[in-house]
N, C-alpha and C positions, 0 to 999 in steps of 0.2 A: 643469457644466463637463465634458466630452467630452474625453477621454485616448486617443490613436490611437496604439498601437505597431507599427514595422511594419517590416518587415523584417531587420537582424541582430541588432537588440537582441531582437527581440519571439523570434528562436531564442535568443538567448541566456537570457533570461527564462525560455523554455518547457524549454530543455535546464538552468537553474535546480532549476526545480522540479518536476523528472520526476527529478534526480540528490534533491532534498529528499525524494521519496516512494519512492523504491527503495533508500537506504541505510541506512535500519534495519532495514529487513527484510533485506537482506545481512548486517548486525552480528547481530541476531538468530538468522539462521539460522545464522551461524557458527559465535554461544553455542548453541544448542542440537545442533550436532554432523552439519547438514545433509550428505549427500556431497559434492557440487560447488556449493557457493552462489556463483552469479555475480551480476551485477547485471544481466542480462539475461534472470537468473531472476525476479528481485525484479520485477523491470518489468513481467513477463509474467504473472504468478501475481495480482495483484489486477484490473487488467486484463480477464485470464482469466473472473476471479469474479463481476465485473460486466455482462460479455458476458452470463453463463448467467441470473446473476439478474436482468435487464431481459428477456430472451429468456422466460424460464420466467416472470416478471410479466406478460410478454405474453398469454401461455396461458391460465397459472394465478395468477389475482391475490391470492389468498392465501398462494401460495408467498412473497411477498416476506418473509412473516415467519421462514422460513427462512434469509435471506439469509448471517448468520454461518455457519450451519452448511455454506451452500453453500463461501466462505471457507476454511474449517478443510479442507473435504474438497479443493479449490484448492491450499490449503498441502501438504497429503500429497502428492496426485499430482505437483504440478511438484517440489516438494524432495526428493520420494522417503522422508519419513519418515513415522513413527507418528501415528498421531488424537491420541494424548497428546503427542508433540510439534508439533503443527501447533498444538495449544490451549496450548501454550507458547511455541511463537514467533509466536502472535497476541500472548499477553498482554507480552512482551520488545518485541513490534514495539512495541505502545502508549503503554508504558512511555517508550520511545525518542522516540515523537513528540509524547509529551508534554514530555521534557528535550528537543526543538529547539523545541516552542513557547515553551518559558520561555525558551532560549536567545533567540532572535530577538524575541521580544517584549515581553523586559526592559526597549529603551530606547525603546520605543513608547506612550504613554498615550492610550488611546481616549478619554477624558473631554473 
C-alpha cells in the first residue's frame, strides 16, 4: 500500500518533526548553560555535522568512524561552549530523545 502525502499536511508533518529533532537539543543546551540557545541553533548544529561527515566520508571513508566526535566539535562551535559541555549536551540531548520516544510510543505496539 503506497501513502502520498503532499502538500500542507506533508509541511506540516515535516515542520513536525524538524520542531521533534531541534527541541531537546534547545532544553539541553539550555540545561547545560549554552549563551544564546535558539532553536535555529538546534536545527542548524546536527544538520551542520552531517553535511561534514557525508562530505569528509566522501573523501575519507574511514573518517565516518569519527562521526560523534565530528558532532561534539558541531556542538562547541555552533553553541559556543566547552568539549566537556558539547559531550554533556550530546549525552542530555539523548537522554531527551529517548523520554519523547517512550513518550510517543507508549500507545503504539509494533507486534
Amino acid at each position: 500500500m503506497n501513502i502520498e502525502i503532499t502538500g500542507f499536511a506533508a509541511l506540516a508533518i515535516f515542520a513536525f518533526a524538524t520542531l521533534c529533532m531541534t527541541f531537546p537539543i534547545k532544553i539541553s543546551a539550555t540545561m547545560i548553560g549554552a549563551p544564546e540557545p535558539t532553536l535555529i541553533k538546534s536545527f542548524i548544529a546536527p544538520v551542520l555535522a552531517a553535511i561534514i561527515t557525508f562530505l569528509l566520508g566522501k573523501v575519507f571513508p574511514a573518517t565516518l568512524l569519527l562521526s560523534p566526535f565530528i558532532l561534539l566539535l558541531v556542538f562547541k562551535k555552533v553553541f559556543d561552549i566547552s568539549f566537556a559541555g558539547s559531550f554533556g549536551l550530546t549525552a542530555l540531548t539523548c537522554a531527551l530523545y529517548v523520554i519523547l520516544y517512550k513518550l510517543f510510543m507508549s500507545g503504539i505496539s509494533i507486534s
